[in-house]
C-alpha positions in Angstrom: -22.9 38.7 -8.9 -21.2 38.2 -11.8 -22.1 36.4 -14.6 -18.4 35.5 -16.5 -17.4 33.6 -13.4 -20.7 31.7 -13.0 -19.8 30.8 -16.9 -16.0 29.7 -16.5 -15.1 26.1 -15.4 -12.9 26.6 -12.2 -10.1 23.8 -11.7 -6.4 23.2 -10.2 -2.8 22.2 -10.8 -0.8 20.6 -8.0 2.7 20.5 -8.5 3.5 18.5 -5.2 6.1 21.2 -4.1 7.9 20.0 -1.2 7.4 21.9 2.0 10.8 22.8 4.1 10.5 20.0 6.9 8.8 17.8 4.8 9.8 15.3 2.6 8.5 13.9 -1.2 6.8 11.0 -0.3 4.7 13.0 1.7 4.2 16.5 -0.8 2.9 13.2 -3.1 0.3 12.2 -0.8 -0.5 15.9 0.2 -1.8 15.9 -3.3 -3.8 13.0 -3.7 -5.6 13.8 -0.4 -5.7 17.8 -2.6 -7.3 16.3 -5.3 -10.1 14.5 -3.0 -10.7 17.9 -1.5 -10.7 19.6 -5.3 -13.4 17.4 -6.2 -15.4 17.9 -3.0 -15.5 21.3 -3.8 -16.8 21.4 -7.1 -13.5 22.1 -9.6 -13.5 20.9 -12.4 -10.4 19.2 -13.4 -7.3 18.0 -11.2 -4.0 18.1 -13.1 -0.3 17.0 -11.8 3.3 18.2 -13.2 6.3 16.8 -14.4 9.6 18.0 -12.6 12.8 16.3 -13.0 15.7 16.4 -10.4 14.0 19.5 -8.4 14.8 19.8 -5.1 11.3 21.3 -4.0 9.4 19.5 -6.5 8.1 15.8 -5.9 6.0 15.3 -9.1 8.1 13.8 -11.4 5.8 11.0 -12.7 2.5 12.8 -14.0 0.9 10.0 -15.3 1.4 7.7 -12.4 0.6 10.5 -10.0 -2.4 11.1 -12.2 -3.1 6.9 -11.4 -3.4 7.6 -8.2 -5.4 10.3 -8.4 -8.6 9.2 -10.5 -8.1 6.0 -8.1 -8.8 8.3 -5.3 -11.7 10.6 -6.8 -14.5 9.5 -8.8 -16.0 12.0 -10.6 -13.6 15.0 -10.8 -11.4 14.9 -14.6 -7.5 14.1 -14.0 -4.6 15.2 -16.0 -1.6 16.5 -17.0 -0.3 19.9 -16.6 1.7 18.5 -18.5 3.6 15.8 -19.7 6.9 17.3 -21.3 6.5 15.8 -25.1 10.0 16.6 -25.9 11.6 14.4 -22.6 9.7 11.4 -24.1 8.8 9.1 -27.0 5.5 9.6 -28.5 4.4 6.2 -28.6 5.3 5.4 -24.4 2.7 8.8 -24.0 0.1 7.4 -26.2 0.4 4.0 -24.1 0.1 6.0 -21.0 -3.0 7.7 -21.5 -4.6 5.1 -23.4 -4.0 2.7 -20.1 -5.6 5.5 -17.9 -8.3 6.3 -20.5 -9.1 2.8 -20.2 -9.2 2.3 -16.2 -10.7 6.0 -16.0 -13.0 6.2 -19.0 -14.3 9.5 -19.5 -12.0 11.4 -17.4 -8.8 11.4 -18.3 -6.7 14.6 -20.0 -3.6 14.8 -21.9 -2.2 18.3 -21.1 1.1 18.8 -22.8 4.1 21.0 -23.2 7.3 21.4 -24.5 9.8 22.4 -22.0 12.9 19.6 -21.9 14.8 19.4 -18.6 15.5 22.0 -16.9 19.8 22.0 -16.9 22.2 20.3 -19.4 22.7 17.7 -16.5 18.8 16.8 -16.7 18.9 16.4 -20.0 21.6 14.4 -20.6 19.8 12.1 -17.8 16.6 11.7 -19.6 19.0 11.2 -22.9 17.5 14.8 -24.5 19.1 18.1 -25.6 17.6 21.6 -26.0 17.1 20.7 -30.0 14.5 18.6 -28.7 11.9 21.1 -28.1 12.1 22.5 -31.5 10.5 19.6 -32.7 7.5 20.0 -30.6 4.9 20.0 -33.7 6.3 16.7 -35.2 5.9 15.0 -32.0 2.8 16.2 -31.2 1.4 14.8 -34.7 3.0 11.4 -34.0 1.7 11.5 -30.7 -2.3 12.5 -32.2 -1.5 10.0 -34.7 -1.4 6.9 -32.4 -4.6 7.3 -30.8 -6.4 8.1 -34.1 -4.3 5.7 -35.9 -2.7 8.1 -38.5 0.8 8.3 -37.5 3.1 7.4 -40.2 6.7 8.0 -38.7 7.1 4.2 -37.4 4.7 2.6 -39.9 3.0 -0.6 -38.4 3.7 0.4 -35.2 0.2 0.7 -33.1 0.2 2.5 -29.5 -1.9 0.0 -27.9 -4.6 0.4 -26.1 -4.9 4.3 -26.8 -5.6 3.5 -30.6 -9.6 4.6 -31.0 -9.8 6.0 -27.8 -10.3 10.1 -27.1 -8.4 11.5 -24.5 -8.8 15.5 -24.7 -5.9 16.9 -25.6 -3.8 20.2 -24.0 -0.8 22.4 -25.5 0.4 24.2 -22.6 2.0 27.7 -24.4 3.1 30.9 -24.4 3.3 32.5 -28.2 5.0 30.0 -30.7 2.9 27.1 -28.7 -0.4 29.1 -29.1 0.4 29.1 -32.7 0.9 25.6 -32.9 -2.0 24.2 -30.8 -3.9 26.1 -33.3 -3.0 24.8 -36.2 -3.0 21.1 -34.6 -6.7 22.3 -33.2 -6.7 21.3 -29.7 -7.2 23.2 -26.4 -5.0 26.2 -25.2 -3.8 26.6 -21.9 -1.9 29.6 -21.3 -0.5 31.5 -18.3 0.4 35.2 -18.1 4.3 34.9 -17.5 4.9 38.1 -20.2 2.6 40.5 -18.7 -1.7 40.4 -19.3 -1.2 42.5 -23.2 1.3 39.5 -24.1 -0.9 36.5 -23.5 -4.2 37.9 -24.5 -2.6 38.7 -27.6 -1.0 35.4 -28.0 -5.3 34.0 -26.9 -6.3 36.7 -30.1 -3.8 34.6 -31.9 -4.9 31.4 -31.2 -8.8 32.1 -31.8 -7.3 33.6 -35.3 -5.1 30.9 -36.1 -7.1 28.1 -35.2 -8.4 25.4 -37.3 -11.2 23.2 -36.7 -9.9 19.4 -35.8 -11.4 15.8 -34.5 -10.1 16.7 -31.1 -11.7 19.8 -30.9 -14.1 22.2 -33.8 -13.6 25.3 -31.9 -11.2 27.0 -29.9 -10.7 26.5 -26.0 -8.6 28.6 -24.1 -7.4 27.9 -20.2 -6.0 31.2 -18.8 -3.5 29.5 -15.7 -2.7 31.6 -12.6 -2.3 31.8 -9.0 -5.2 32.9 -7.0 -5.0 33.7 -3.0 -7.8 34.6 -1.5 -8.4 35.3 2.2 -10.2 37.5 5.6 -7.5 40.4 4.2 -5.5 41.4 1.6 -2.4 40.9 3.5 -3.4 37.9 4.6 -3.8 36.8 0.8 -0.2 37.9 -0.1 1.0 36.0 2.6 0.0 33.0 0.9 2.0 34.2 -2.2 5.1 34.6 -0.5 6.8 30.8 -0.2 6.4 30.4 -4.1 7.4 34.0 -4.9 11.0 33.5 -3.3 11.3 29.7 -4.6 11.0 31.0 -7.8 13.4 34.4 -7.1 15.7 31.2 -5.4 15.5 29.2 -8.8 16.4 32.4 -11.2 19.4 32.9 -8.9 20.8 29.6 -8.1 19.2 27.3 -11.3 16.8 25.0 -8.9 13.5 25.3 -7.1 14.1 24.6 -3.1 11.4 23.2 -0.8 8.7 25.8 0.3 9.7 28.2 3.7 7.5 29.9 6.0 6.0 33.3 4.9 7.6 34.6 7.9 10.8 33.3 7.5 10.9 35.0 3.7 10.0 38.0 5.4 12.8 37.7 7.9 15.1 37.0 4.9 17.9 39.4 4.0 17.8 40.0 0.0 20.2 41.1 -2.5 19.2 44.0 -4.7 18.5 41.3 -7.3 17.0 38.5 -5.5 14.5 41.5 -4.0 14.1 42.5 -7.3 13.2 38.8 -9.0 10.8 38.3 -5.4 8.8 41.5 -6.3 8.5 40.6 -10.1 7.2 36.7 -9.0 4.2 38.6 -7.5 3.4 40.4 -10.0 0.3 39.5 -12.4 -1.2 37.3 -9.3 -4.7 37.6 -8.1 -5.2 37.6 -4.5 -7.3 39.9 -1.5 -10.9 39.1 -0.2 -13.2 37.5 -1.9 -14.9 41.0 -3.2 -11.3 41.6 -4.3 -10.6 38.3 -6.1 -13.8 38.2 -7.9 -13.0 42.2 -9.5 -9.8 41.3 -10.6 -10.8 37.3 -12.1 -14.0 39.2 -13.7 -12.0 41.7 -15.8 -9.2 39.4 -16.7 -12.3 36.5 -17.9 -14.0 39.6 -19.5 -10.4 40.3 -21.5 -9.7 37.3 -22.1 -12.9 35.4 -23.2 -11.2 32.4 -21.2 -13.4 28.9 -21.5 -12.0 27.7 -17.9 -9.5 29.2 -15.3 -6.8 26.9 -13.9 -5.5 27.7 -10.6 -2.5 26.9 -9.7 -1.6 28.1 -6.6 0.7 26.3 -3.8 2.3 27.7 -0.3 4.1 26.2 2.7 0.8 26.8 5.1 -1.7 24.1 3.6 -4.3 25.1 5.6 -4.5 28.6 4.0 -4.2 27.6 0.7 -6.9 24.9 0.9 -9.0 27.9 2.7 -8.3 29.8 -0.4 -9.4 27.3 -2.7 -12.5 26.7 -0.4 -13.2 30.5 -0.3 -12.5 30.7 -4.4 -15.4 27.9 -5.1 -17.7 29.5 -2.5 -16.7 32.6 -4.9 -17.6 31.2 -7.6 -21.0 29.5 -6.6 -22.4 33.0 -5.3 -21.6 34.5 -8.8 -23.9 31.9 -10.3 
């Protein structure tokens, strides 16, 4: 039994990827019916994406997919992983999440981050540059600002009806973007795309750096990660394998394609470095049994000191991974 899982809130991001076969109507309604199934089984928190112009990728709406969502569940919190501050204006954000504070009171979340589009062609589309992102700590203040009614870059200008209301607010970072959601005092979620050492140091940083706010008056760290669990090990890392060469696919080729088969990948003939980018995509993953899973999540909580775990695993075979996020809660309810 272990008693740092029992302690650590459990919940998921979908990022509606597209399954070969299938189209994005469908990935969309895959993860409303995800969510409904999320909540059933006890996570706490259901958060969507933003994608623009990605072939495997149907979430490019999160706060109308987030809509639909809380429409769908009723007691589960719903939010962003994230909005892309930089791709829009602050005010149009603060409207957004005040409207779905309002409908949803009480469970709404405002996860953020500050990617822009993801080639020069999506960016000129959504009117932004690469610059844009630099400015990630102004637009997070203007952004604070209109729902506490601070902001002073367009004075008179209200976001209405977010003004007064509290949504709970997210940076999603690596480094630099711990940093800053310190110093702005909100929640931390962080995943470990630099290797374990990197990101809890960047977590040591945050807890350092932090300074009490309204939004939050102590630190709150989300570790993010993929999590397979299943009968075997190999089983497990079959579950890995769709998103492991989508993401090998995108470092090559400069866009995410629909999910394959696991045994298609398998079947696949590699170049040296699309082999090589397939291996490194697995690396720093948790999957194997459940005795397995629960080893490797209780020494990375016990590292990292993590407030909540957000699990973002996705695959082509839906059954398995909803099995692995059944098997994961059932985990986690027989650490308590």
């Amino acid at each position: 039994m272990s008693s740092v899982i029992a302690s650590t809130r459990f919940s998921v991001l979908d990022r509606s990827r597209i399954r070969a076969g299938h189209d994005g109507p469908r990935a969309l309604r895959d993860t409303v019916a995800f969510a409904q199934e999320a909540e059933r089984l006890g996570y706490h928190r259901f958060w969507v994406s933003e994608h623009h112009s990605v072939p495997g990728v149907a979430g490019s709406a999160p706060t109308v997919l987030a809509a639909a969502v809380a429409a769908a569940t009723s007691t589960i919190r719903v939010g962003t992983g994230g909005v892309m501050l930089p791709n829009h204006q602050p005010l149009v954000v603060a409207e957004q999440f005040g409207v779905l504070e309002s409908l949803f009171p009480g469970r709404i979340d405002m996860g953020l981050g500050r990617s822009v589009g993801f080639t020069d062609g999506i960016r000129k589309a959504l009117g932004r540059d690469k610059q844009d992102a630099d400015d990630f700590a102004g637009l997070l203040t203007e952004l604070l600002g209109y729902f506490d009614g601070t902001q002073t870059a367009h004075p008179q200008v209200h976001a209405r009806p977010a003004e007064g209301l509290r949504v709970p607010a997210f940076v999603l970072a690596t480094g630099q973007g711990a940093r800053l959601a310190a110093e702005a005092g909100l929640a931390l979620v962080i995943a470990n795309v630099r290797g374990e050492d990197a990101m809890l140091r960047a977590i040591d940083d945050y807890r350092d750096a932090f300074r009490p706010s309204a939004w939050n008056d102590r630190p709150y760290v989300v570790v993010s990660g993929t999590v397979a669990v299943a009968d075997t090990t190999e089983e497990a890392r079959r579950i890995l394998l769709p998103e492991a060469w989508s993401t090998a696919y995108s470092r090559t080729r400069g866009e995410f394609p629909p999910l394959s088969p696991a045994e298609e990948i398998r079947a696949r003939a590699m170049t040296d470095r699309e082999r090589a980018l397939f291996e490194e995509a697995q690396r720093g993953q948790i999957h194997g049994t459940e005795d397995e899973v629960e080893d490797a999540l209780e020494k990375l909580l016990s590292r990292s000191a993590a407030d909540e775990y957000l699990v973002t695993t996705s695959t082509y075979d839906r059954g398995a991974m909803l099995d692995s996020y059944r098997r994961l809660a059932g985990l986690t309810s027989r650490s308590a």
